[in-house]
Structure formats: C-alpha cells, structure tokens
N, C-alpha and C positions, 0 to 999 in steps of 0.2 A: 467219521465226520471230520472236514478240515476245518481250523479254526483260522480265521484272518485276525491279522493283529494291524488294527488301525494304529496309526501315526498321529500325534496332536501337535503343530507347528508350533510353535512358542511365537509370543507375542498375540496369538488370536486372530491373527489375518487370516482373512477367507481364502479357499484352496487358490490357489496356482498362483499367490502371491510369496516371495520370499521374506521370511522374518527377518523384521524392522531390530534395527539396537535400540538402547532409548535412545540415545542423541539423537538418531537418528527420527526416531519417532516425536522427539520435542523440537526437533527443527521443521520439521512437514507443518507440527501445529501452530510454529511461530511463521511460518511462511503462507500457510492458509489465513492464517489471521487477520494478516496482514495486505493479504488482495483483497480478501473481503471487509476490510477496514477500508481502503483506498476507495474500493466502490460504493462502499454507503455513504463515504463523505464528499465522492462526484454526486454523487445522483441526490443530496442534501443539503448540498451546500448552496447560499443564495448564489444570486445569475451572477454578482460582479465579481466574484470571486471562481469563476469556473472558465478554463481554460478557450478562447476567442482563436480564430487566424487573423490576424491584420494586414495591411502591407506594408512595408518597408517604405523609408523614404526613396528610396533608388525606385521602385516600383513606383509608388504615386508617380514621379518624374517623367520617368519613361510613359507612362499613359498622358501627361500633361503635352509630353514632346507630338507623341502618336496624332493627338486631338489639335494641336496647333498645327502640324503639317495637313490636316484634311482639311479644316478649315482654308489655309492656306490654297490649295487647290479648288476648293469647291466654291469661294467667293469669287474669284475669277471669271469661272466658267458662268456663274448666277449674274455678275456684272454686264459680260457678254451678249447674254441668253435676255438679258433687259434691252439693251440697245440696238440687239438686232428687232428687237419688236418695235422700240420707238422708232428705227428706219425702215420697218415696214409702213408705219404709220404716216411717216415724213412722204413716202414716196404715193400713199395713198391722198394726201392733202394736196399732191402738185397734181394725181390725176383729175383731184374734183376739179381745183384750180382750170388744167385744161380744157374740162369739158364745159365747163361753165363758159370759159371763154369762148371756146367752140359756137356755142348756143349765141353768145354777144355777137357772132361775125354774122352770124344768118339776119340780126336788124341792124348790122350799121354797115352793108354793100360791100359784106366780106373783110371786113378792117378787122383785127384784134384791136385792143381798146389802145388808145391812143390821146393824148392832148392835141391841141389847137395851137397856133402860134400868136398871144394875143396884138389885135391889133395889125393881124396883116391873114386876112381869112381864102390870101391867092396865093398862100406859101409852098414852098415845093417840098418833096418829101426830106428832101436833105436839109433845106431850113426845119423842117420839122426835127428832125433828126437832132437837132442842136438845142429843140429847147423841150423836149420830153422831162425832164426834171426841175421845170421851174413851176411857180404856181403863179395865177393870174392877178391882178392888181386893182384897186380902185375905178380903175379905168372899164372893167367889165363888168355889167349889170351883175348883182349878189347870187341870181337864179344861176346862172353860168358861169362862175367861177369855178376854181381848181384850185386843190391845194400843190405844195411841191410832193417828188419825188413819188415812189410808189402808194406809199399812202393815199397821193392827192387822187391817183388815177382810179385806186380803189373805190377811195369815199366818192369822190366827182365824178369820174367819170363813168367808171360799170356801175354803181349802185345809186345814179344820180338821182332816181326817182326814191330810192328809199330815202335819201337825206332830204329833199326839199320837199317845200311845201307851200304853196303859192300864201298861203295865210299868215306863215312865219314871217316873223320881222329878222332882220341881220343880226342880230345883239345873241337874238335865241338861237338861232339859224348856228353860228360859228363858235360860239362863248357858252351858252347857257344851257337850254335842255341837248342834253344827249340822247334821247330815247328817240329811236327812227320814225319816220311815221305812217311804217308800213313794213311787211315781210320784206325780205332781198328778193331782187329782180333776176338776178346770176346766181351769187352767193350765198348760197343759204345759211351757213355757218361760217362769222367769220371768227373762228377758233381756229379754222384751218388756215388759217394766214400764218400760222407761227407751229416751227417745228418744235416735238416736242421734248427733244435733245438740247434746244437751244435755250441756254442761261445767260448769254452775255452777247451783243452785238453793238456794231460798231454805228455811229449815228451815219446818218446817211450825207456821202461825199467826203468822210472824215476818216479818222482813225481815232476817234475818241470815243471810245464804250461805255455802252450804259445797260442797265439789265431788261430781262423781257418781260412782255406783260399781254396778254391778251384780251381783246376786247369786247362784250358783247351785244355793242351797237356799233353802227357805220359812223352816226356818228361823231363818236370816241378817239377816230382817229383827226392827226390836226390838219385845221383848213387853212393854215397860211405858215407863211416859213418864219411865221412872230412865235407861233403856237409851239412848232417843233422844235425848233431853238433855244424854247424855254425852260429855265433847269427849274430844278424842285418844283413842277407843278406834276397834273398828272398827264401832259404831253411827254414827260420827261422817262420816256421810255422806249425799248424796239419792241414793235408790234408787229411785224412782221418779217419771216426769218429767210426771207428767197429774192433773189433779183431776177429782174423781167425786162428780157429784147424789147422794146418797141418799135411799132410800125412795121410789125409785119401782117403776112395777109392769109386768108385761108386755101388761097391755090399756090402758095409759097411751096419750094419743099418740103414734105412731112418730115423728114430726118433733120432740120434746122433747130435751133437750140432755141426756146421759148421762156424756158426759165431754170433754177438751180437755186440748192443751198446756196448761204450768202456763207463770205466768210467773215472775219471779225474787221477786215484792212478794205479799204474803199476798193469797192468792187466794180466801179465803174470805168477805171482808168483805163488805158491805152496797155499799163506795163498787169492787168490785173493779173491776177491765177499765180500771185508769187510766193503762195505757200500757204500752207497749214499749220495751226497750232492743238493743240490736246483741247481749246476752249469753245474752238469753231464747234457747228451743228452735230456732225459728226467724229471729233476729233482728228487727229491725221490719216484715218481710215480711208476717205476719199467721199462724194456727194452726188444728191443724186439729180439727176437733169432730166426737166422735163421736155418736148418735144412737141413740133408744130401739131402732130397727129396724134398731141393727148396721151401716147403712151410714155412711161417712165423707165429711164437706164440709173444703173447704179454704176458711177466713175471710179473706179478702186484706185486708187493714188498709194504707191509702193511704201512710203514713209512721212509724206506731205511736206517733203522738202520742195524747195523751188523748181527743181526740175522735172522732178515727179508730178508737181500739181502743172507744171506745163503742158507737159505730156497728156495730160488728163485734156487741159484747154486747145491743143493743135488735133484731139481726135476728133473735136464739133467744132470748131472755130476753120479750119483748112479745108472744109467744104465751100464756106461761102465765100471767105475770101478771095479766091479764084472766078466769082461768079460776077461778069459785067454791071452796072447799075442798070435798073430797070425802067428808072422812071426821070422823065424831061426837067433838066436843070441843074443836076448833079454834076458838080462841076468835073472837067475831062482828067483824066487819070483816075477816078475811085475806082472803085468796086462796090458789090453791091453792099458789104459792111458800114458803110459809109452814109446808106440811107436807115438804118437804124440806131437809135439810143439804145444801152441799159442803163437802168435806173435802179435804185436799192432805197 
C-alpha cells in the first residue's frame, strides 16, 4: 500500500492560495475594512453630505453664451417671419380696396371715386385734377359735401350713402353721432384702410407725424379740414396707411398705379418717392402698389435710400408719363399725369 503525505499550508488558506505573513494578513484586514467602511458611510450617509456633479462657472458661462447666440439668431428670423405676414395682409387690404373700387366704376359711368370741383360743376378733368385734396365748404348743401384729402373721398365720396341720412341734422351729421347708418356700400371693412405695419404717418400734405388708429365707422373719419387739423382730439390721428391716384377710369391702362403704401414725408409732391425710413409701412424694405386691375405688385426698394425708392417710382410712373392727355382742356404741353391728383 502507498501512503500519501498530505501537506497543510500554514496560515489556513484554502488550496491554490499562497500562505499570507501576518503583516501581510493584518494589512488585507485593515484594507478590507476599510472599503467596506467607505461604502456603508456612502450608502448611509444623509443626501447633503454625499458626493453631487455640478458645473463649474466656466461651464454655466459657456451655456449662457450658447443660449444668447440662438436667441440672437432666432429672434431675427421670428421678426421677419411677422412682417412678412403683416405685408401679405397689407397687400391683401389694397386688393379688397381695388375691387371694391372696381364695383364703384360700374355706378358712377366708369369713374374711380373722384371729388367735384365746388362751385364750377363744367370743370375739366385737369381743373379737377388740382382740387382732389380739398373738402367742400359752406357753400355746398350739408348732404353733398366732402371732406379734405383721402379720408374726405372715403367718407364722402364711396361710402356716401353709409354716412348720410336725410333725417340727420349737420351738428350730428359732422361732430356728433359717429355710428353709420347703414352697412358699407363698397367697403365693408374699414380696418382695411390702415396697414398693419404701420405705427406712425405723416398727416396729410405735411411732414408732421402722428400715430395710427383705425376706425370702425365711416363716420369716424374727419369731414372738414377743421376736424383733421385738430390736435388732441380724436381726429388727431392717421387712419389710413396708402395714397390714391385720382381721376382715373376703368378702361384706363390696367398696369397704371392706383394706389401704394404711404410713406411718412408728403406723398403728394412733384419731388415725392424720396426715400425710406425703418418707420415707414414697411420699413426700407420697399411697398406694395396696387393697380388699375386690382391686382397687387410688391416694390422691393434696394436700401430705401433716395435712389433706390426712385427707381421703385420710374418702374410705374414712366409708363404714363409718356402718354398724351386724353381729355379736352388740359392745357398744351401735359401729359396725361397731369390730368390726375394723388392724395394721402
């Protein structure tokens, strides 16, 4: 029989482990102790006392930077993305405007809306031409009167049947009740009289501004040039944001200019289209212009300096200009610009 002689490791470690010294063996149990001491007092310890990740200041900074440059970009575009909707809207207000007027030519023998010359009812178109912006006077029974400038043509002239009323007396009529006394005749909405970009215009024949206001009777707008003239009352405002050619006719050229943004500097002049400011309807963007045939072009104006908004005014203005006057009395040399006013 053979005998095996087993071996007994010193120390007591189980097989295939080599025998520990003591140091050796008192350091394992001071090192075991010691993880296992660290992790009973994470996993025990209250929450404010147990280790967080935070960020640094340099970090917070840098996210502050990130969040201001998006902003930065993104308010711009949102600025944008607004205006170009208020001048879709703008350019939607000139086509009602047109067609409405459209509809006016079919009962007044093809005329766009037009004043009278008071006091001489055999005037020729180019006497008319010369007093499209005034309002009519004492001299003209109350029922037929006008006030000045676009407004007057507005309230007076297209919507004359919504503002009178053969039972009104004058006092009520021009000063007193403003509530119409009936739907609009043309204009159904007069909100669309005023673009809705437009915060500041200039009064009309002036360069002196005043802010807008829209109105939701005909008439609200003023019936003499006492009324519009008058500061701090509630005439003392622009209610309407466009100028409008007079005296023209419905078998005119369709491609003729009818009406357009206004800008803030009197728009009526000889020298007008002399530029743009950031305050106008559309700022120096460029405007949009309506058309004998109702439909609407947008004027893109490079920078709205002087030359640029010229440029804008010789692509619709160097059509008519070249075109003879049409009608008996216009004195020799005009053209046919000559037998029409704009008014603002």
């Amino acid at each position: 029989m053979v005998h095996v002689k087993r071996f007994t490791r010193r120390g007591g470690g189980p097989p295939g482990r080599l025998p520990m010294s003591p140091a050796d063996s008192q350091s394992g149990r001071r090192l075991t102790g010691s993880a296992s001491g660290n992790q009973a007092r994470q996993d025990g310890a209250p929450a404010m006392f147990r280790t967080r990740s935070a960020f640094t200041l340099i970090e917070l900074l840098v996210v502050i930077s990130i969040i201001s440059l998006l902003i930065s970009i993104i308010l711009p575009a949102l600025g944008q993305a607004r205006e170009t909707g208020r001048r879709a809207v703008c350019g939607s207000n000139l086509r009602q405007i047109g067609l409405s007027f459209a509809q006016y030519t079919q009962d007044n023998e093809s005329w766009f809306p037009a004043k009278g010359l008071e006091g001489n009812p055999n005037a020729t178109v180019a006497q008319l031409a010369g007093a499209q912006h005034l309002s009519s006077t004492s001299a003209t029974p109350w029922q037929d009167r006008w006030g000045p400038n676009f407004s007057g043509m507005i309230r007076d002239i297209v919507e004359k049947k919504t503002t009178r009323n053969p039972a009104d007396p004058v006092a009520q009529t021009y000063t007193g009740d403003l509530v119409d006394n009936g739907p609009p005749q043309y204009l159904a909405n007069p909100k669309i009289l005023l673009c809705p970009s437009d915060q500041i215009n200039n009064r009309p024949r002036s360069s002196v501004t005043h802010t807008t206001r829209s109105v939701n009777n005909y008439r609200e707008l003023p019936a003499s040039t006492g009324q519009e003239s008058r500061k701090n009352s509630r005439w003392d405002y622009s209610f309407i944001s466009y100028f409008y050619v007079a005296l023209w006719r419905n078998d005119d050229r369709p491609d003729w200019l009818m009406m357009a943004d206004q800008s803030n500097r009197d728009d009526t002049r000889l020298d007008a289209f002399s530029g743009l400011t950031p305050e106008d309807n559309h700022g120096t963007r460029g405007m949009n212009f309506l058309l004998l045939d109702s439909h609407v072009e947008w004027g893109a104006s490079r920078d709205g300096s002087r030359q640029a908004t010229q440029e804008v005014a010789t692509r619709y203005w160097s059509i008519i200009t070249p075109v003879r006057p049409r009608y008996p009395g216009t004195p020799p040399g005009s053209n046919r610009s000559s037998e029409v006013e704009t008014i603002e």
